[in-house]
C-alpha positions as CSV (number, residue, x, y, z in Angstrom):
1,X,76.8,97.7,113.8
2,X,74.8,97.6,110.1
3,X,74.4,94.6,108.4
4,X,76.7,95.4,105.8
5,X,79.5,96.0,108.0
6,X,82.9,94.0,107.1
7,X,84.4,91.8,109.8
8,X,87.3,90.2,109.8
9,X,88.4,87.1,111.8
10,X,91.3,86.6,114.0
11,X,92.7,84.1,115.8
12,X,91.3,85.3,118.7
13,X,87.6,86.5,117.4
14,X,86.2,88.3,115.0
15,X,86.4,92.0,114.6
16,X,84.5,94.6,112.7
17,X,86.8,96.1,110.2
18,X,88.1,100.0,110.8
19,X,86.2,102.6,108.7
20,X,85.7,105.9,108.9
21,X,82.8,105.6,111.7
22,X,84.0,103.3,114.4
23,X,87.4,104.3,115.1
24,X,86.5,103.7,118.8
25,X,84.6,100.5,118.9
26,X,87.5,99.1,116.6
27,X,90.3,100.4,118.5
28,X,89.8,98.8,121.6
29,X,89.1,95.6,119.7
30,X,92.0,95.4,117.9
31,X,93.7,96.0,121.3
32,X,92.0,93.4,123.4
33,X,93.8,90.9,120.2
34,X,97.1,92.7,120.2
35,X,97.2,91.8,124.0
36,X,96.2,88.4,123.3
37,X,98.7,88.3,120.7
38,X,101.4,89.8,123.4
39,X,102.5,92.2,120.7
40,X,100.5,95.1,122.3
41,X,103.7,96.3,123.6
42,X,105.4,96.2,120.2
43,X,102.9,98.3,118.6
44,X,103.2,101.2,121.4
45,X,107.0,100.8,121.4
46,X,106.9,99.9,125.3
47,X,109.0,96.4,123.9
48,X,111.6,97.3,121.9
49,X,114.0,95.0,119.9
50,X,115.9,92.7,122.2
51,X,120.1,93.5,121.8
52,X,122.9,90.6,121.4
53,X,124.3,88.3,119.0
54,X,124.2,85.5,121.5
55,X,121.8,82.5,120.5
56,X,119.4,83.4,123.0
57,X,119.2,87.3,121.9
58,X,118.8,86.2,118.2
59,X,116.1,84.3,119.5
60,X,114.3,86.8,121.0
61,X,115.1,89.1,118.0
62,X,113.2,86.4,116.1
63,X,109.9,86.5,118.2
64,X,109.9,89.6,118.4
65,X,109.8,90.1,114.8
66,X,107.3,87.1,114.4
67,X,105.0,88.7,116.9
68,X,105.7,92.6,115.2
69,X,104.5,91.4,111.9
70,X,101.8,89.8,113.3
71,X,100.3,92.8,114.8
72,X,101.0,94.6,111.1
73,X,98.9,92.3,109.5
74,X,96.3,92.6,112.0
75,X,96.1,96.3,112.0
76,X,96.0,96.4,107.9
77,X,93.5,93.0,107.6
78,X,91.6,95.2,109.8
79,X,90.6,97.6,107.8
80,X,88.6,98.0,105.0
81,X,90.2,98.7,101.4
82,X,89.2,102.9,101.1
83,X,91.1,103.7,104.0
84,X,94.3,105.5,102.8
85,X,97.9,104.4,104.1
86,X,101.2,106.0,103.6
């Protein structure tokens, strides 16, 4: 890792931000948080959406977006600004 290289800090610890040269190193970084974060599962779309109208499900449905959004903001914060996104 350069000197100059951006990092950014999660709540977990602080990662090197994706650029065009360490796809690998950051991947499995950003990972290890997601896992952490138990929103790993989200991002692969192994967890899907929890069903019902019940209290409970609408619950669930609200963690799970809470934890989805989470792992969004992660994966853009982590990476630097030249990176192109749809």
């Amino acid at each position: 890792m350069s000197a100059t290289t951006e990092m950014f800090k999660s709540n977990h610890r602080f990662i090197p931000k994706l650029t065009h040269d360490n796809y690998p190193t950051w991947r499995k970084r950003v990972r290890r948080v997601l896992v952490a974060m138990r929103a790993y599962n989200i991002v692969t779309g192994e967890e899907l959406l929890p069903e019902g109208n019940r209290s409970a499900a609408r619950t669930l449905q609200m963690e799970w977006h809470q934890k989805a959004n989470d792992a969004i903001a992660l994966i853009h914060l982590g990476c630097t600004d030249n990176l192109p996104f749809p």
